[in-house]
C-alpha positions as CSV (number, residue, x, y, z in Angstrom):
1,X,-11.8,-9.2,-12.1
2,X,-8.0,-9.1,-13.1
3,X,-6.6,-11.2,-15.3
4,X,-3.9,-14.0,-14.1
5,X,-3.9,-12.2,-10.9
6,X,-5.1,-14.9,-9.0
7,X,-2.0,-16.0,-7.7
8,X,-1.0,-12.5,-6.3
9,X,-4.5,-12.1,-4.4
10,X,-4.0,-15.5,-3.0
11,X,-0.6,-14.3,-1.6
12,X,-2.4,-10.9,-0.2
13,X,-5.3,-12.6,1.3
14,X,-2.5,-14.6,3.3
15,X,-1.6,-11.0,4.5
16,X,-5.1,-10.2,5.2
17,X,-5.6,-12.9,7.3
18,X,-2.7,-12.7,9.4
19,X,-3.5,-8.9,9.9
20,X,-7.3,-10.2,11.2
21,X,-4.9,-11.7,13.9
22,X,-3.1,-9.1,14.7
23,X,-0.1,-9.7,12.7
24,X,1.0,-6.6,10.3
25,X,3.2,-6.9,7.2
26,X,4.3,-4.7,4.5
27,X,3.4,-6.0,0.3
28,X,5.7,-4.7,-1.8
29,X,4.2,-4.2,-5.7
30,X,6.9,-3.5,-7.9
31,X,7.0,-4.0,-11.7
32,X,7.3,-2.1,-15.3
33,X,4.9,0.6,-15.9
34,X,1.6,0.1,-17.0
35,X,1.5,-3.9,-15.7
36,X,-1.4,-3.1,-13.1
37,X,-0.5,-2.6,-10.1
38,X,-2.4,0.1,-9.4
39,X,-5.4,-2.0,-10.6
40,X,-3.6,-4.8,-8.3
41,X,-3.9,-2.8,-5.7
42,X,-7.4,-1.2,-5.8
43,X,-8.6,-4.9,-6.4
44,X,-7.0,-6.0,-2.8
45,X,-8.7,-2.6,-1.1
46,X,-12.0,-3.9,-2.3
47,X,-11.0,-7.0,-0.9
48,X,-10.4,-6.2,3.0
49,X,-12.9,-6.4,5.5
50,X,-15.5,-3.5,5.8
51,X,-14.2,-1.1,8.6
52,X,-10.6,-1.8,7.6
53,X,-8.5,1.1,6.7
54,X,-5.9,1.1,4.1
55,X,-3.6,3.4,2.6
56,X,-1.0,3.0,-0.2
57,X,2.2,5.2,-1.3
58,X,4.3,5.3,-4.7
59,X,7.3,5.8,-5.3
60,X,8.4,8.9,-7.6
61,X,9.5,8.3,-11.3
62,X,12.1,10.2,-10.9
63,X,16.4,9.9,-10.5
64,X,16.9,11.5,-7.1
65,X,13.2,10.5,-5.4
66,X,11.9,12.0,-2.6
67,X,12.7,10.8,0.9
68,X,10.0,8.5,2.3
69,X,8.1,9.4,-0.4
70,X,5.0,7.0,-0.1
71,X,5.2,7.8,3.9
72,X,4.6,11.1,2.4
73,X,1.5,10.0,0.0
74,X,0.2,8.0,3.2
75,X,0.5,10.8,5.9
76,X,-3.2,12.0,5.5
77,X,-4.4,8.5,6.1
78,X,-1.8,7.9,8.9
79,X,-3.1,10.5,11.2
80,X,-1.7,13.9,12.7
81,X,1.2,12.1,14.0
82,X,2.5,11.0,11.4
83,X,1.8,14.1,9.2
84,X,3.9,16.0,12.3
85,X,6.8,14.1,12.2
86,X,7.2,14.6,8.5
87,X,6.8,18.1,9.1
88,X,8.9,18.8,11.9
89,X,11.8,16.5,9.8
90,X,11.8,13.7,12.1
C-alpha cells in the first residue's frame, strides 16, 4: 500500500472503469524525482483486471529528449506495428 495515494488511485480507477466500457484515456504522472510514481504506477498495474494489458513509457532526463520517447519504451508491448512504424520513421 502507498502512502496518501488514495486520492490518485481513486482518480485511475475512474480510468479503469471507463476503459471496461470501452472508453480509452491517457494518465499523465508527472512530478519531482524520487516522489513515486514509478511505485504509483506499478500499484495501478496490480490493480487492472486479470487479462488486461498495460504498458508504460518515460520520458528521458535529459535537455534535447528523444522523440516519442515513451512510444519508444512502449513499442515491444504495442505490437509489430507499432515497432515498424518507429522504425521505418513514420
Amino acid at each position: 500500500m502507498l502512502v496518501e495515494r488514495e486520492r490518485d488511485f481513486e482518480r485511475l480507477d475512474v480510468l479503469i472503469a471507463a476503459a471496461s466500457r470501452g472508453q480509452g484515456s491517457v494518465a499523465l504522472v508527472c512530478g519531482e524525482a524520487g516522489i513515486g510514481k514509478t511505485s504509483l504506477i506499478r500499484g495501478l498495474f496490480a490493480r487492472l483486471p486479470r487479462g488486461w494489458r498495460a504498458a508504460a513509457g518515460g520520458c528521458d532526463a535529459l535537455y534535447t529528449p528523444r522523440p516519442l520517447g515513451p512510444v519508444r519504451d512502449m513499442a515491444e508491448m504495442l505490437g509489430p506495428k507499432v515497432r515498424a512504424l518507429l522504425e521505418n520513421g513514420d
